[in-house]
C-alpha atoms as a printed R data frame, in Angstrom:
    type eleno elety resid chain resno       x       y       z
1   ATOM     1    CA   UNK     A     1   0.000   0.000   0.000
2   ATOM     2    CA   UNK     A     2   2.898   2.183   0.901
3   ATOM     3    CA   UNK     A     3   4.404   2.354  -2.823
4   ATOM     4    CA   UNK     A     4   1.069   3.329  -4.273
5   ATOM     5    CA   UNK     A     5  -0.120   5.854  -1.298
6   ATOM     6    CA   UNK     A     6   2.972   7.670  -1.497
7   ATOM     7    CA   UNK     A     7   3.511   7.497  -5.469
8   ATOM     8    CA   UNK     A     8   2.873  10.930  -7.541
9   ATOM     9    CA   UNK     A     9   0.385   9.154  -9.390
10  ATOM    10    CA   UNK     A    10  -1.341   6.586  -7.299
11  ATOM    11    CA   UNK     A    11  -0.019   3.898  -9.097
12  ATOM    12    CA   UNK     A    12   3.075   1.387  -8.186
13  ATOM    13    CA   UNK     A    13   4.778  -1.079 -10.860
14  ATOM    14    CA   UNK     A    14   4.842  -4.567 -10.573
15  ATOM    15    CA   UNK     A    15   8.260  -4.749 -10.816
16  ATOM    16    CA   UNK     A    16   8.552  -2.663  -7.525
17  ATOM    17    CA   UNK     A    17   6.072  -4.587  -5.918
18  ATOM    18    CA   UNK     A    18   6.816  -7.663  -6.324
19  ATOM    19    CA   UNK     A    19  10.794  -6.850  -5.499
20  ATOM    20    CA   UNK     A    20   9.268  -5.992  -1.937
21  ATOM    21    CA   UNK     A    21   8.215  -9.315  -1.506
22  ATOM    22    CA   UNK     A    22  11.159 -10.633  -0.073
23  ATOM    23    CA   UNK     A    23  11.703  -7.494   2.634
24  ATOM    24    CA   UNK     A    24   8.094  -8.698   4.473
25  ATOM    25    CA   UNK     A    25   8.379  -8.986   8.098
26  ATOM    26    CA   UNK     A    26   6.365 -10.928   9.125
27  ATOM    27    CA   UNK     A    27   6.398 -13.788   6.024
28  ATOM    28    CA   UNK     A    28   9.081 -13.600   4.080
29  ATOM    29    CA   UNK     A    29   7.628 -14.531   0.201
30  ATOM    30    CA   UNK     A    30   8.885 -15.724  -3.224
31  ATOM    31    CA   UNK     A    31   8.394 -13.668  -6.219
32  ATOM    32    CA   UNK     A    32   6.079 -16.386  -7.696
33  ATOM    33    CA   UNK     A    33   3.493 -16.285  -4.490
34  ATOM    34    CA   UNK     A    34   4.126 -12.525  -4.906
35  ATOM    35    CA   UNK     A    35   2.621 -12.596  -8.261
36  ATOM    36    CA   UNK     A    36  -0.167 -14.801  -7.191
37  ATOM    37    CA   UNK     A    37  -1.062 -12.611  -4.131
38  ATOM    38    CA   UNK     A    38  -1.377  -9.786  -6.561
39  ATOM    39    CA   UNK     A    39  -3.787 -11.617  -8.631
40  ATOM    40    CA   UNK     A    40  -5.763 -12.174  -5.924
41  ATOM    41    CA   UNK     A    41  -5.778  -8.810  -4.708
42  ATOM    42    CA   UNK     A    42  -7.460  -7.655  -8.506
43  ATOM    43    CA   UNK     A    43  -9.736 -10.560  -8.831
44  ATOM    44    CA   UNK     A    44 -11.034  -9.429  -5.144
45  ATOM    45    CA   UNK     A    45 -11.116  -6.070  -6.354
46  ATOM    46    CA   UNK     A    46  -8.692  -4.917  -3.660
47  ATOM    47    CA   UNK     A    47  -6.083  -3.643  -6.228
48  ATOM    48    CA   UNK     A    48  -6.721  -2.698 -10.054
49  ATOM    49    CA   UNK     A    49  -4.332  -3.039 -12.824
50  ATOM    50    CA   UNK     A    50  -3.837  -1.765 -15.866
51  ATOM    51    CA   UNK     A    51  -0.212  -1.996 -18.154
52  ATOM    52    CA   UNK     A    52   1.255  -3.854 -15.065
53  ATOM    53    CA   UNK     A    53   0.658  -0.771 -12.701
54  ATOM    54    CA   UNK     A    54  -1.159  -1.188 -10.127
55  ATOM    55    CA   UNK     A    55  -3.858   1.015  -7.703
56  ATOM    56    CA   UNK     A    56  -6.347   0.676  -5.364
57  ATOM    57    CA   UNK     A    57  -9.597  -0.303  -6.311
58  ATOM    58    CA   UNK     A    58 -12.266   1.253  -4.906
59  ATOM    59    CA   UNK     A    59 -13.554  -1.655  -2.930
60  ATOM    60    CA   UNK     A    60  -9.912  -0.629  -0.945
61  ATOM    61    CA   UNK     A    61 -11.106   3.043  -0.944
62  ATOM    62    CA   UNK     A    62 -14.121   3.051   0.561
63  ATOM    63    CA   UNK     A    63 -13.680   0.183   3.095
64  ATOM    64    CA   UNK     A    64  -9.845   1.237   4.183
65  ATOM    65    CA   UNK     A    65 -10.458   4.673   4.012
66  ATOM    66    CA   UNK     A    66 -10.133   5.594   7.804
67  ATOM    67    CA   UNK     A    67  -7.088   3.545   7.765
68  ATOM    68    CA   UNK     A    68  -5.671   5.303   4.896
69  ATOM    69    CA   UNK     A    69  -6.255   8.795   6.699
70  ATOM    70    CA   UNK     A    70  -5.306   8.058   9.720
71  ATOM    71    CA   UNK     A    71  -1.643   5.945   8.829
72  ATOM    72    CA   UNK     A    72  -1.004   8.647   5.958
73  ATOM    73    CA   UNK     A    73  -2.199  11.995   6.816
74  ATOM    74    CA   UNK     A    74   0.557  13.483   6.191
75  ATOM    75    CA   UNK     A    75   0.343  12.496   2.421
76  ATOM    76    CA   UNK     A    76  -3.151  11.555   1.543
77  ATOM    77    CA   UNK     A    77  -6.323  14.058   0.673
78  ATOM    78    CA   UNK     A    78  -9.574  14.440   0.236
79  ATOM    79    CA   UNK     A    79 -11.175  15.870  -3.156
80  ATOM    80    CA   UNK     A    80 -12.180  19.629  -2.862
81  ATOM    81    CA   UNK     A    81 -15.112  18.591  -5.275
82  ATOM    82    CA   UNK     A    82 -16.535  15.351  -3.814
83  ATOM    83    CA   UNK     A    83 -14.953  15.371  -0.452
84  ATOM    84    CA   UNK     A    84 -13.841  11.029  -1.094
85  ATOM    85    CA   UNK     A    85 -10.614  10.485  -0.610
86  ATOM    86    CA   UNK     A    86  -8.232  11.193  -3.765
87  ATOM    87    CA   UNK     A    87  -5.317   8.577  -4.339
88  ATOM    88    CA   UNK     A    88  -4.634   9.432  -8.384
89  ATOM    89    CA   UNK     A    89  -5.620  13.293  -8.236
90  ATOM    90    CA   UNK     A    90  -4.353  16.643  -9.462
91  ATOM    91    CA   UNK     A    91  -2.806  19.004  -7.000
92  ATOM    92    CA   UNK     A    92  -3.234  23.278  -7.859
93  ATOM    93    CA   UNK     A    93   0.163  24.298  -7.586
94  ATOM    94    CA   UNK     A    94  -1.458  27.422  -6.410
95  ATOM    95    CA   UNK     A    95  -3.310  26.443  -2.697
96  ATOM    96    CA   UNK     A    96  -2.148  22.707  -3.016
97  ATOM    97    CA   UNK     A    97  -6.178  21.269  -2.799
98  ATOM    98    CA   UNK     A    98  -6.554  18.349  -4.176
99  ATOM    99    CA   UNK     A    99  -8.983  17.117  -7.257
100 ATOM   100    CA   UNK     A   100  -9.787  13.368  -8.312
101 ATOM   101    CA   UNK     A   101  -8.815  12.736 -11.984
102 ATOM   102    CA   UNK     A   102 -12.854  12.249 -13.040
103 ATOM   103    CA   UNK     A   103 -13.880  15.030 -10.806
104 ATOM   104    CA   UNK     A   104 -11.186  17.378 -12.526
105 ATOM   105    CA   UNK     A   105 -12.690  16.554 -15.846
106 ATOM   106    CA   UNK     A   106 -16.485  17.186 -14.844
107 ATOM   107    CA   UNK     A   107 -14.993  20.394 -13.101
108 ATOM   108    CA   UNK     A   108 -13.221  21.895 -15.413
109 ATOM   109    CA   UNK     A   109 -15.618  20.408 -18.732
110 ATOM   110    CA   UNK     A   110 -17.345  23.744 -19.494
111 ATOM   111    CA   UNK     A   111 -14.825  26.078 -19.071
112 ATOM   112    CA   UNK     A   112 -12.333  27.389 -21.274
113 ATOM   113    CA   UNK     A   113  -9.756  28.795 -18.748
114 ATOM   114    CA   UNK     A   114 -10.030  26.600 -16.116
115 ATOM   115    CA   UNK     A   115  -9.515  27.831 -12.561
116 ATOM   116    CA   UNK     A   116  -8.919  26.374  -9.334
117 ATOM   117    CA   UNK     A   117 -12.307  25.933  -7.209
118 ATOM   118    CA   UNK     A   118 -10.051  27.249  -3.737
119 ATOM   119    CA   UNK     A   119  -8.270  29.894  -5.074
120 ATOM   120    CA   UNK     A   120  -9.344  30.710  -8.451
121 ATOM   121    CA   UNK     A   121  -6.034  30.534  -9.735
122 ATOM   122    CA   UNK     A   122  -5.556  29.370 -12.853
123 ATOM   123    CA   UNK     A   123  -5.453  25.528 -13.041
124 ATOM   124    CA   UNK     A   124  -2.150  24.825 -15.030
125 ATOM   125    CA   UNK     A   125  -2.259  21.251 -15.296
126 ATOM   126    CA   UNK     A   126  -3.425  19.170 -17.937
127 ATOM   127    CA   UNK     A   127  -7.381  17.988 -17.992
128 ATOM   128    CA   UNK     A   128  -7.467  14.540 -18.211
Protein backbone atom coordinates (compact mmCIF):
# COMPACT_ATOMS: atom_id res chain seq x y z
CA UNK A 1 0.00 0.00 0.00
CA UNK A 2 2.90 2.18 0.90
CA UNK A 3 4.40 2.35 -2.82
CA UNK A 4 1.07 3.33 -4.27
CA UNK A 5 -0.12 5.85 -1.30
CA UNK A 6 2.97 7.67 -1.50
CA UNK A 7 3.51 7.50 -5.47
CA UNK A 8 2.87 10.93 -7.54
CA UNK A 9 0.39 9.15 -9.39
CA UNK A 10 -1.34 6.59 -7.30
CA UNK A 11 -0.02 3.90 -9.10
CA UNK A 12 3.08 1.39 -8.19
CA UNK A 13 4.78 -1.08 -10.86
CA UNK A 14 4.84 -4.57 -10.57
CA UNK A 15 8.26 -4.75 -10.82
CA UNK A 16 8.55 -2.66 -7.52
CA UNK A 17 6.07 -4.59 -5.92
CA UNK A 18 6.82 -7.66 -6.32
CA UNK A 19 10.79 -6.85 -5.50
CA UNK A 20 9.27 -5.99 -1.94
CA UNK A 21 8.22 -9.32 -1.51
CA UNK A 22 11.16 -10.63 -0.07
CA UNK A 23 11.70 -7.49 2.63
CA UNK A 24 8.09 -8.70 4.47
CA UNK A 25 8.38 -8.99 8.10
CA UNK A 26 6.36 -10.93 9.12
CA UNK A 27 6.40 -13.79 6.02
CA UNK A 28 9.08 -13.60 4.08
CA UNK A 29 7.63 -14.53 0.20
CA UNK A 30 8.89 -15.72 -3.22
CA UNK A 31 8.39 -13.67 -6.22
CA UNK A 32 6.08 -16.39 -7.70
CA UNK A 33 3.49 -16.29 -4.49
CA UNK A 34 4.13 -12.52 -4.91
CA UNK A 35 2.62 -12.60 -8.26
CA UNK A 36 -0.17 -14.80 -7.19
CA UNK A 37 -1.06 -12.61 -4.13
CA UNK A 38 -1.38 -9.79 -6.56
CA UNK A 39 -3.79 -11.62 -8.63
CA UNK A 40 -5.76 -12.17 -5.92
CA UNK A 41 -5.78 -8.81 -4.71
CA UNK A 42 -7.46 -7.65 -8.51
CA UNK A 43 -9.74 -10.56 -8.83
CA UNK A 44 -11.03 -9.43 -5.14
CA UNK A 45 -11.12 -6.07 -6.35
CA UNK A 46 -8.69 -4.92 -3.66
CA UNK A 47 -6.08 -3.64 -6.23
CA UNK A 48 -6.72 -2.70 -10.05
CA UNK A 49 -4.33 -3.04 -12.82
CA UNK A 50 -3.84 -1.76 -15.87
CA UNK A 51 -0.21 -2.00 -18.15
CA UNK A 52 1.25 -3.85 -15.07
CA UNK A 53 0.66 -0.77 -12.70
CA UNK A 54 -1.16 -1.19 -10.13
CA UNK A 55 -3.86 1.01 -7.70
CA UNK A 56 -6.35 0.68 -5.36
CA UNK A 57 -9.60 -0.30 -6.31
CA UNK A 58 -12.27 1.25 -4.91
CA UNK A 59 -13.55 -1.65 -2.93
CA UNK A 60 -9.91 -0.63 -0.94
CA UNK A 61 -11.11 3.04 -0.94
CA UNK A 62 -14.12 3.05 0.56
CA UNK A 63 -13.68 0.18 3.10
CA UNK A 64 -9.84 1.24 4.18
CA UNK A 65 -10.46 4.67 4.01
CA UNK A 66 -10.13 5.59 7.80
CA UNK A 67 -7.09 3.55 7.77
CA UNK A 68 -5.67 5.30 4.90
CA UNK A 69 -6.25 8.79 6.70
CA UNK A 70 -5.31 8.06 9.72
CA UNK A 71 -1.64 5.94 8.83
CA UNK A 72 -1.00 8.65 5.96
CA UNK A 73 -2.20 12.00 6.82
CA UNK A 74 0.56 13.48 6.19
CA UNK A 75 0.34 12.50 2.42
CA UNK A 76 -3.15 11.55 1.54
CA UNK A 77 -6.32 14.06 0.67
CA UNK A 78 -9.57 14.44 0.24
CA UNK A 79 -11.17 15.87 -3.16
CA UNK A 80 -12.18 19.63 -2.86
CA UNK A 81 -15.11 18.59 -5.27
CA UNK A 82 -16.53 15.35 -3.81
CA UNK A 83 -14.95 15.37 -0.45
CA UNK A 84 -13.84 11.03 -1.09
CA UNK A 85 -10.61 10.49 -0.61
CA UNK A 86 -8.23 11.19 -3.77
CA UNK A 87 -5.32 8.58 -4.34
CA UNK A 88 -4.63 9.43 -8.38
CA UNK A 89 -5.62 13.29 -8.24
CA UNK A 90 -4.35 16.64 -9.46
CA UNK A 91 -2.81 19.00 -7.00
CA UNK A 92 -3.23 23.28 -7.86
CA UNK A 93 0.16 24.30 -7.59
CA UNK A 94 -1.46 27.42 -6.41
CA UNK A 95 -3.31 26.44 -2.70
CA UNK A 96 -2.15 22.71 -3.02
CA UNK A 97 -6.18 21.27 -2.80
CA UNK A 98 -6.55 18.35 -4.18
CA UNK A 99 -8.98 17.12 -7.26
CA UNK A 100 -9.79 13.37 -8.31
CA UNK A 101 -8.82 12.74 -11.98
CA UNK A 102 -12.85 12.25 -13.04
CA UNK A 103 -13.88 15.03 -10.81
CA UNK A 104 -11.19 17.38 -12.53
CA UNK A 105 -12.69 16.55 -15.85
CA UNK A 106 -16.49 17.19 -14.84
CA UNK A 107 -14.99 20.39 -13.10
CA UNK A 108 -13.22 21.90 -15.41
CA UNK A 109 -15.62 20.41 -18.73
CA UNK A 110 -17.34 23.74 -19.49
CA UNK A 111 -14.83 26.08 -19.07
CA UNK A 112 -12.33 27.39 -21.27
CA UNK A 113 -9.76 28.80 -18.75
CA UNK A 114 -10.03 26.60 -16.12
CA UNK A 115 -9.51 27.83 -12.56
CA UNK A 116 -8.92 26.37 -9.33
CA UNK A 117 -12.31 25.93 -7.21
CA UNK A 118 -10.05 27.25 -3.74
CA UNK A 119 -8.27 29.89 -5.07
CA UNK A 120 -9.34 30.71 -8.45
CA UNK A 121 -6.03 30.53 -9.74
CA UNK A 122 -5.56 29.37 -12.85
CA UNK A 123 -5.45 25.53 -13.04
CA UNK A 124 -2.15 24.83 -15.03
CA UNK A 125 -2.26 21.25 -15.30
CA UNK A 126 -3.42 19.17 -17.94
CA UNK A 127 -7.38 17.99 -17.99
CA UNK A 128 -7.47 14.54 -18.21
Amino acid sequence: MDLIILSENGFASSTDILNLADQLMTKKMKKKEAEQVLKVFVEDKWLSERNGEYTLHTRCIIEMEQYILSNYQDTVRKCNICHSLAIQSQVCESCGIGMHLPCVRKYFRAQTEPRCPQCNDFWSLDIP
